[in-house]
C-alpha atoms as one frame of an Amber mdcrd trajectory, in Angstrom:
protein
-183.725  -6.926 -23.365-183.322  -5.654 -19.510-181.828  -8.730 -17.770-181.046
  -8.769 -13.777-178.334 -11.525 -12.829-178.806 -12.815  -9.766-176.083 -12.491
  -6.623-175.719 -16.090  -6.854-173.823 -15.589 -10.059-170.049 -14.212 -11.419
-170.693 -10.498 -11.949-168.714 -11.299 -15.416-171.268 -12.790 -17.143-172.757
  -9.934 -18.104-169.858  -9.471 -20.051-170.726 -12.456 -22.368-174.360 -10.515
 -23.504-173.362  -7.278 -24.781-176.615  -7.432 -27.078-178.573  -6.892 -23.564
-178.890  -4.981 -21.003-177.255  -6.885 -18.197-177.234  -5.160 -14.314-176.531
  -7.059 -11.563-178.223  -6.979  -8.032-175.189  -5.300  -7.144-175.233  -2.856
  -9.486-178.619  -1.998  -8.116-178.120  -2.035  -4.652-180.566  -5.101  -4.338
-177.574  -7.257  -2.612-179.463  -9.568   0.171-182.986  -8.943  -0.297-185.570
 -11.799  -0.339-186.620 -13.606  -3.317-190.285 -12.085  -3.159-188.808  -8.668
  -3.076-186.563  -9.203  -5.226-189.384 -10.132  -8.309-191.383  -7.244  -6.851
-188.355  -4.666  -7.580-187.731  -6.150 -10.776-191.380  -5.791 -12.189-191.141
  -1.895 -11.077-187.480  -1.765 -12.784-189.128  -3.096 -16.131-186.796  -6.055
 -16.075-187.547  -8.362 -19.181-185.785 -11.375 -17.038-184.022 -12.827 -14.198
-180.616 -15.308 -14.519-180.124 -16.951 -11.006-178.409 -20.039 -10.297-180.659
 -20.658  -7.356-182.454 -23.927  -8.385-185.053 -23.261  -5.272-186.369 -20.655
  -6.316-189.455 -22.157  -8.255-190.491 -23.731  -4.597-189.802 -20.835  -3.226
-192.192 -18.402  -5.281-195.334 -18.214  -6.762-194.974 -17.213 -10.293-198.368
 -16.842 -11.752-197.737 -13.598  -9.399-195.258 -12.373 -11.329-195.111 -11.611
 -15.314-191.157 -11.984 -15.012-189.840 -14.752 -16.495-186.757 -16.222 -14.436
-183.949 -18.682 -16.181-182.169 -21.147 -13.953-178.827 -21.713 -14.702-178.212
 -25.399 -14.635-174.587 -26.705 -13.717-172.724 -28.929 -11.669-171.405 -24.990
 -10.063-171.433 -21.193 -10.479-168.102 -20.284 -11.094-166.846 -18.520 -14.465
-164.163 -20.229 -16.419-161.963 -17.478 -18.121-159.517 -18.956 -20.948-156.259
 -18.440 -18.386-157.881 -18.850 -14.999-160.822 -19.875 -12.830-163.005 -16.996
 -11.383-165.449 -16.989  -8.694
């Protein structure tokens, strides 16, 4: 599965899936680009999925345009909790 994390996210994540392909908008060079685009690039990538923490988003878009589906993380914040630190 081809999985784009959103910029909204720890970049270390990815780390936690290594039965998926996991590239981040940084990796791609998507860093700042709209929502809207952001689907649109995704559907020409072949992405299977988007992880965003951005809990807008589904006011913000019209899905039935796009065949992506997009999972919401939901917590309290988006910082990654390593066993001897906090990282943001």
């Amino acid at each position: 599965m081809s999985v784009l994390l959103d910029e909204n996210l720890p970049k270390r994540i990815k780390f936690d899936f290594p039965e998926h392909e996991i590239l981040t908008v940084s990796d791609k060079g998507w860093n700042g680009k709209k929502n809207g685009e952001l689907m649109q690039l995704m559907i020409a990538e072949d992405f299977d999925v988007l992880l965003t923490f951005d809990k807008n988003m589904q006011h913000q878009q019209n899905f039935k345009k796009y065949a992506v589906p997009v999972f919401v993380l939901n917590a309290s914040d988006n910082t990654y909790l390593t066993r001897s630190r906090l990282v943001t």
